[in-house]
VOZA-854653 format. One line per 4 residues: number of its first residue (from 1); for each residue x, y, z of N, C-alpha, C. Coordinates in steps of 0.05 Angstrom, whole numbers. Each point is the difference from the previous one (the first is absolute). Last residue first. Example, Ala and Ser with C-alpha at 12.3 -4.5 7.8 and 13.67 -1.06 7.14 Angstrom:
BEGIN
2 = 257,-45,142,16,24,1,-15,22,14; 6,-115,-1,-18,24,0,18,24,0 .
This chain:
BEGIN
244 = 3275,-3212,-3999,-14,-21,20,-5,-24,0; 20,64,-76,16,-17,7,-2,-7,28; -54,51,-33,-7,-14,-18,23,-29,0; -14,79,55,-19,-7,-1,-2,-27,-9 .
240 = 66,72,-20,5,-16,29,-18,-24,4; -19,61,-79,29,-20,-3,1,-24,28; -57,78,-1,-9,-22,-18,29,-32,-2; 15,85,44,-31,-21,12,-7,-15,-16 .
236 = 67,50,-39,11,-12,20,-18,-5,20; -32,50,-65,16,-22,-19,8,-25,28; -27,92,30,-24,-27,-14,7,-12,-9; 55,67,22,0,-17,18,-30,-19,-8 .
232 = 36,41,-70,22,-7,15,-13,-16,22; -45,68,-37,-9,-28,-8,19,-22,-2; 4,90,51,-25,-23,-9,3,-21,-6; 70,59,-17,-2,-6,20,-22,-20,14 .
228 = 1,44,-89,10,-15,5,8,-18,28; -54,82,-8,-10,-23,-15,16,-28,3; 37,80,35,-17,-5,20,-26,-30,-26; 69,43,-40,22,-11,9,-30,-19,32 .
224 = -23,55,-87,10,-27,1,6,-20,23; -58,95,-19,9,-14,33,9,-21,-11; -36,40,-83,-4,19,17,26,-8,34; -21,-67,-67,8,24,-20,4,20,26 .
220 = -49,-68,23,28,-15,1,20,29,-24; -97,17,30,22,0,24,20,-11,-12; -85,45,-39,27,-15,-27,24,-1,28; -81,34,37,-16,-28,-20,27,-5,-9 .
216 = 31,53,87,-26,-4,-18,-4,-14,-17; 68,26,93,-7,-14,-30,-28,6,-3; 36,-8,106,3,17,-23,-2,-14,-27; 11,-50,88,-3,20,10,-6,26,-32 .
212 = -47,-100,3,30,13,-2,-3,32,13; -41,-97,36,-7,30,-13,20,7,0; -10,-109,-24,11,25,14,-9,27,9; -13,-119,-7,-19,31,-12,19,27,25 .
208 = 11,-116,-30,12,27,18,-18,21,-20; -20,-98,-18,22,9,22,15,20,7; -101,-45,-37,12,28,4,26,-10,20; -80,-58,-62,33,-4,19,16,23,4 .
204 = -85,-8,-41,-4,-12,23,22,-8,12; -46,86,-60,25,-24,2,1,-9,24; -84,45,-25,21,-8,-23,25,-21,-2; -58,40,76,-19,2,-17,18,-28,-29 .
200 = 54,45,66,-15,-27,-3,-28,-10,-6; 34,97,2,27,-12,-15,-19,-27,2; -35,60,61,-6,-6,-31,12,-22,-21; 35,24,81,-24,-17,11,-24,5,-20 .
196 = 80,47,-7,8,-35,8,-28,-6,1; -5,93,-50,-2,-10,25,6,-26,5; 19,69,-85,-22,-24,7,15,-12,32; -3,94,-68,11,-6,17,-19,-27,16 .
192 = 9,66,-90,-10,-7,18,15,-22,18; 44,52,-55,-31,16,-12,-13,-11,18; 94,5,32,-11,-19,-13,-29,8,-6; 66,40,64,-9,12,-28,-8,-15,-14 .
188 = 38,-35,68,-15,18,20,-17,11,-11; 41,-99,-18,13,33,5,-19,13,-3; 6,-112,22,-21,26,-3,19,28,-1; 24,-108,-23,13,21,12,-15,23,-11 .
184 = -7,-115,11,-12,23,-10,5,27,12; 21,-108,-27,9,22,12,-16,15,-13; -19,-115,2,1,29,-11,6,26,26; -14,-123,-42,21,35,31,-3,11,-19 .
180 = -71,-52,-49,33,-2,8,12,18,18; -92,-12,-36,2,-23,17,33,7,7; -83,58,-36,31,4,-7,-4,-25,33; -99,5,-56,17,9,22,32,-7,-10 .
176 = -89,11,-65,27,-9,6,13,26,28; -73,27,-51,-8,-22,5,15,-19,16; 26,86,-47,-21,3,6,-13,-22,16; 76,-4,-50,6,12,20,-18,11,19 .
172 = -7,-47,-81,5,-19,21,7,13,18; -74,31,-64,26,6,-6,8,-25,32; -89,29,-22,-2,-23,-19,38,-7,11; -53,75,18,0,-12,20,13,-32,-9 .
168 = 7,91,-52,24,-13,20,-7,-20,14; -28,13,-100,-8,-4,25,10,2,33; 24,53,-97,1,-19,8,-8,-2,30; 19,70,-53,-20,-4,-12,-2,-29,10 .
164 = 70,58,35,-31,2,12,-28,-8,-21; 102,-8,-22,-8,-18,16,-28,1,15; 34,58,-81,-7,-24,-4,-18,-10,32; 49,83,-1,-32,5,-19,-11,-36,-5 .
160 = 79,14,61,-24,15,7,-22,7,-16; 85,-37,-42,-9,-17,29,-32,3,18; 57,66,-65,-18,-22,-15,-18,-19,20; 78,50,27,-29,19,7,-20,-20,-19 .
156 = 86,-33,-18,-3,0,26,-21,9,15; 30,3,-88,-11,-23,13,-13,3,24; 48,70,-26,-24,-1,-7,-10,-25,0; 86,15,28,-21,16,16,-27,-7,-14 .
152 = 72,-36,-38,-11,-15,19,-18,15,7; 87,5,-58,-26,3,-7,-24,-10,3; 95,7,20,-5,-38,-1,-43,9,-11; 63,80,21,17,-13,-14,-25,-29,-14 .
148 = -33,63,74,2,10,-29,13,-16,-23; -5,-28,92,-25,-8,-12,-1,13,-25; 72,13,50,0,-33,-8,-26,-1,-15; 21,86,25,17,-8,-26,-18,-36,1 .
144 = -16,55,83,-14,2,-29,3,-16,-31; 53,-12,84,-26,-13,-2,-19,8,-16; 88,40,2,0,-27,-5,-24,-17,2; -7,97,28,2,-2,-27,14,-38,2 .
140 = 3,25,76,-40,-4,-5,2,-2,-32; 88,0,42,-22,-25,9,-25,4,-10; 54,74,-11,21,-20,-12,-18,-36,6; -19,81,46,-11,4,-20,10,-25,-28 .
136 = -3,-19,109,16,17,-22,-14,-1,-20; -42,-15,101,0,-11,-31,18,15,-14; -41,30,88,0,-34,3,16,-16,-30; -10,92,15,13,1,23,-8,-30,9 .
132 = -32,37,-85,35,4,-1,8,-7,36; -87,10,-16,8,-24,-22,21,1,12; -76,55,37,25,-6,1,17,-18,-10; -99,33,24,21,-13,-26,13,10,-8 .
128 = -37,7,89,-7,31,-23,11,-12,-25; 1,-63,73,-29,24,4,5,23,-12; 28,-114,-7,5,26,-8,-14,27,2; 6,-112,-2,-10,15,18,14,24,2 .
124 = -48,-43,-83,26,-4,4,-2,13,31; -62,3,-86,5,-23,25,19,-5,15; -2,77,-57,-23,3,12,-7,-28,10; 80,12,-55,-1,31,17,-28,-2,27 .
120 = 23,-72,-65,19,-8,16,-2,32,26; -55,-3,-88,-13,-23,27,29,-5,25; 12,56,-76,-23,18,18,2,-26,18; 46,-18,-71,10,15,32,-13,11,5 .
116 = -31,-40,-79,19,-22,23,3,8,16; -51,61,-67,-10,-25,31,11,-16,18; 39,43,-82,-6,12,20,-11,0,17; 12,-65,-72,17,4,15,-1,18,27 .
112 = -87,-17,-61,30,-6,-13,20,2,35; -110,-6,-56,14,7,33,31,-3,-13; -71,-23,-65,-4,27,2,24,8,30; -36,-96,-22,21,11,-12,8,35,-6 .
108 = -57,-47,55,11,-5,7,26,13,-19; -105,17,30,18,22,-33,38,-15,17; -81,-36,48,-18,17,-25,23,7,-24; 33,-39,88,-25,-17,-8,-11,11,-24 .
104 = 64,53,45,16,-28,-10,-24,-21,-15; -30,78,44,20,6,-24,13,-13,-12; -49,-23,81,-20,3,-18,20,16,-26; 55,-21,77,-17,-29,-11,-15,10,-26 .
100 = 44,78,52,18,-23,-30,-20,-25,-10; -36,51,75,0,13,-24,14,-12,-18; 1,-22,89,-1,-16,-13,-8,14,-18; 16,35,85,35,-5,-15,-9,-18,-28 .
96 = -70,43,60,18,24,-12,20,-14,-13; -55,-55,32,-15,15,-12,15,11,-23; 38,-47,76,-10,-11,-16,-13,22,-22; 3,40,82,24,-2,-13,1,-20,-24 .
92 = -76,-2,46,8,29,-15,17,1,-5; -12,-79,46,-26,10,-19,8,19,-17; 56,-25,74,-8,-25,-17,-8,11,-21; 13,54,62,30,-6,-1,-5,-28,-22 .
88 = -89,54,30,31,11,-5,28,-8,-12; -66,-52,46,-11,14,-37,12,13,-2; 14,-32,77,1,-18,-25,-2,6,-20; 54,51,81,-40,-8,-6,8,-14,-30 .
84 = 49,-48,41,-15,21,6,4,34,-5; 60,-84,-9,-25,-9,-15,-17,26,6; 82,-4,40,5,2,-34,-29,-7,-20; 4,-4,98,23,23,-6,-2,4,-28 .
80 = -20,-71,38,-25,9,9,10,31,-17; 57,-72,3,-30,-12,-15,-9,28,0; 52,0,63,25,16,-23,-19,-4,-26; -25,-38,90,-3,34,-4,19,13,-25 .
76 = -36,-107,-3,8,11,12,-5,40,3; -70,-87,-25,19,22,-2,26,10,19; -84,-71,2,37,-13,-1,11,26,-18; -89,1,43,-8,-17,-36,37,2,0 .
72 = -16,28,81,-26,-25,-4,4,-8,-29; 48,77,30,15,-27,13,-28,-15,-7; -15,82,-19,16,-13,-17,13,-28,6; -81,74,25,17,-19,15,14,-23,-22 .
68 = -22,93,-36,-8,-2,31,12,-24,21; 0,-2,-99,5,33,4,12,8,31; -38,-91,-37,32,6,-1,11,28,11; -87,-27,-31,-2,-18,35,29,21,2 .
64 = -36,1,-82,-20,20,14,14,-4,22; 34,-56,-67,11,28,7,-13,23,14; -10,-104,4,15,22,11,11,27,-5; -71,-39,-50,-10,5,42,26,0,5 .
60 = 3,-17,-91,-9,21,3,-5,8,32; 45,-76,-26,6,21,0,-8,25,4; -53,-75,1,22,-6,29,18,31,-7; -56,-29,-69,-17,19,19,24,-2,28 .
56 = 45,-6,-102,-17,-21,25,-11,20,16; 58,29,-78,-29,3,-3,-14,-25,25; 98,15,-20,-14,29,8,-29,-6,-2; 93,-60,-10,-19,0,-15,-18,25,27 .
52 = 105,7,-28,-13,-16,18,-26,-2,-7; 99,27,-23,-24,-2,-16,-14,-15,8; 88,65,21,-10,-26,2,-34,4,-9; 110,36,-12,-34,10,-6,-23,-30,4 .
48 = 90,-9,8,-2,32,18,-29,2,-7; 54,-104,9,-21,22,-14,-1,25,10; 40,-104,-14,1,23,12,-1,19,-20; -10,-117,14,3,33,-25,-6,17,24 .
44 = 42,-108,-5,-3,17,8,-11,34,-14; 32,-91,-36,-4,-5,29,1,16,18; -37,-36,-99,1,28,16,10,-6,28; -21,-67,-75,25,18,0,-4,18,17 .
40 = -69,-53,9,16,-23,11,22,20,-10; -83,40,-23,17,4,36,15,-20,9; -47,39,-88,20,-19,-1,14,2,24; -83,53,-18,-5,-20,-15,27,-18,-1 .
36 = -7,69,61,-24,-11,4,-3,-23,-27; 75,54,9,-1,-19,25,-22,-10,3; 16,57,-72,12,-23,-1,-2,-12,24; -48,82,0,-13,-26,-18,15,-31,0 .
32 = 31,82,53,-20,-15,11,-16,-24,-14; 64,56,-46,17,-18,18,-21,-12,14; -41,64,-54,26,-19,-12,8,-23,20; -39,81,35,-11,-29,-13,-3,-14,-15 .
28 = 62,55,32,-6,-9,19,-29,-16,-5; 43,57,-58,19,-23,-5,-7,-10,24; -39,86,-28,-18,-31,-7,20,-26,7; 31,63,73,-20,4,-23,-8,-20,-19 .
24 = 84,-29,60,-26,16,1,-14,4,-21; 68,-72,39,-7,14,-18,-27,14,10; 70,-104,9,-4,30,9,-12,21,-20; 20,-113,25,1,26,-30,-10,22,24 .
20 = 59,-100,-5,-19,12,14,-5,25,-18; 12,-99,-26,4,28,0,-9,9,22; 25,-99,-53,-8,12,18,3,23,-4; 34,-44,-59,-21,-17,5,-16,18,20 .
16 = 94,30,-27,-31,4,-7,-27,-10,-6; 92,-33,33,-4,8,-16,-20,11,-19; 16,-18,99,0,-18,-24,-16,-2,-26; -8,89,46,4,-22,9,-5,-19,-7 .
12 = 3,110,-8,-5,-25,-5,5,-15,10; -38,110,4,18,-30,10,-5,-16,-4; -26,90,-43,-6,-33,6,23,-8,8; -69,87,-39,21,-3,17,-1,-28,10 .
8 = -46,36,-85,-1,-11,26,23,2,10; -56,65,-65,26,-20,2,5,-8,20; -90,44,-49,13,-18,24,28,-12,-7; -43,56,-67,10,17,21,12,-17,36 .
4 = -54,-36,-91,28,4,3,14,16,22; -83,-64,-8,7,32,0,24,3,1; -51,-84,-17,-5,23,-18,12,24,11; 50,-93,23,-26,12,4,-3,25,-18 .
């Protein structure tokens, strides 16, 4: 795929005919694409950042409904917790964290490296960025380097001046429901936060939706071990499932 920044995380099976994939940020729709255009290899994707469709009037009434009586549109109080006030925790924050988009979109090649760790400082669940007390300096500089070395970063912001010249409604992730088990593990700091009873909007085979206790947008970098854990036990619903 065009973005290099998705490296998939993959378990295989016979002999990579099959996959399961895992992945956030753009690599989550990445991975949502491959299950929507080749769902006989996918036997399974799990997701932190989930990507649900947002524009049905059903959505919009529950989020008026949800505030108040949440049990009617299938919120839970942890739903309710992380979604409200909306504009707040949706809207404005969005706002404040997407300044890279329009810098990445106008002057891509003008951005360089110093951006990398801002985004790990300010999506991250961290209340005074605090790097060093989730991350060795020895880890963040290796994640600089890879993109400095293999001379990526700027592809990479490239991504954001090109892909918005294109139709998204036209795109398969736009149109295309996810037919294969799917895991979906909500952390708390995720720019936005999609409700189960959003989630199937999209994917019609949810086998485990977690709320994690902690993490933000880069969780398998940030909480491995509570990531990995996840998708451990989703592997093994899927697995069990399948050998029934």
């Amino acid at each position: 795929m065009e973005n290099r920044r998705a490296v998939l995380s993959i378990i295989s099976h016979e002999g990579f005919n099959t996959l399961e994939a895992a992945r956030e940020d753009w690599g989550a729709f990445i991975t949502n694409n491959m299950a929507q255009m080749k769902p006989e290899c996918i036997r399974g994707l799990h997701l932190n950042m989930v990507i649900a469709r947002t524009d049905s009037l059903g959505q919009l009434l529950s989020l008026i409904i949800g505030r108040y009586l949440p049990f009617l549109v299938g919120f839970t109080k942890e739903d309710v917790r992380r979604l409200y006030p909306y504009m707040e925790k949706n809207i404005f924050d969005i706002l404040r964290e997407t300044g890279y988009l329009h810098i990445q979109a106008t002057k891509p090649d003008r951005a360089g490296n110093t951006w990398h760790i801002s985004c790990y400082s300010d999506w991250l669940d961290l209340e005074d960025g605090g790097l060093e007390r989730k991350f060795s300096l020895d880890n963040l500089l290796t994640n600089v380097m890879i993109y400095w070395t293999a001379c990526s970063i700027i592809p990479s912001m490239r991504f954001y001046k090109e892909n918005p010249k294109k139709d998204f409604k036209t795109r398969v992730d736009s149109v295309t429901s996810v037919y294969v088990p799917t895991g979906l593990a909500a952390f708390p700091d995720e720019l936005l936060h999609c409700p189960r009873a959003w989630a199937g909007s999209r994917f019609t085979d949810v086998r485990s939706f977690t709320y994690m206790p902690r993490g933000g947008h880069f969780a398998a970098y940030e909480e491995p071990q509570l990531m990995a854990r996840d998708i451990f036990q989703f592997v093994e619903k899927v697995e069990s499932k399948d050998h029934k």
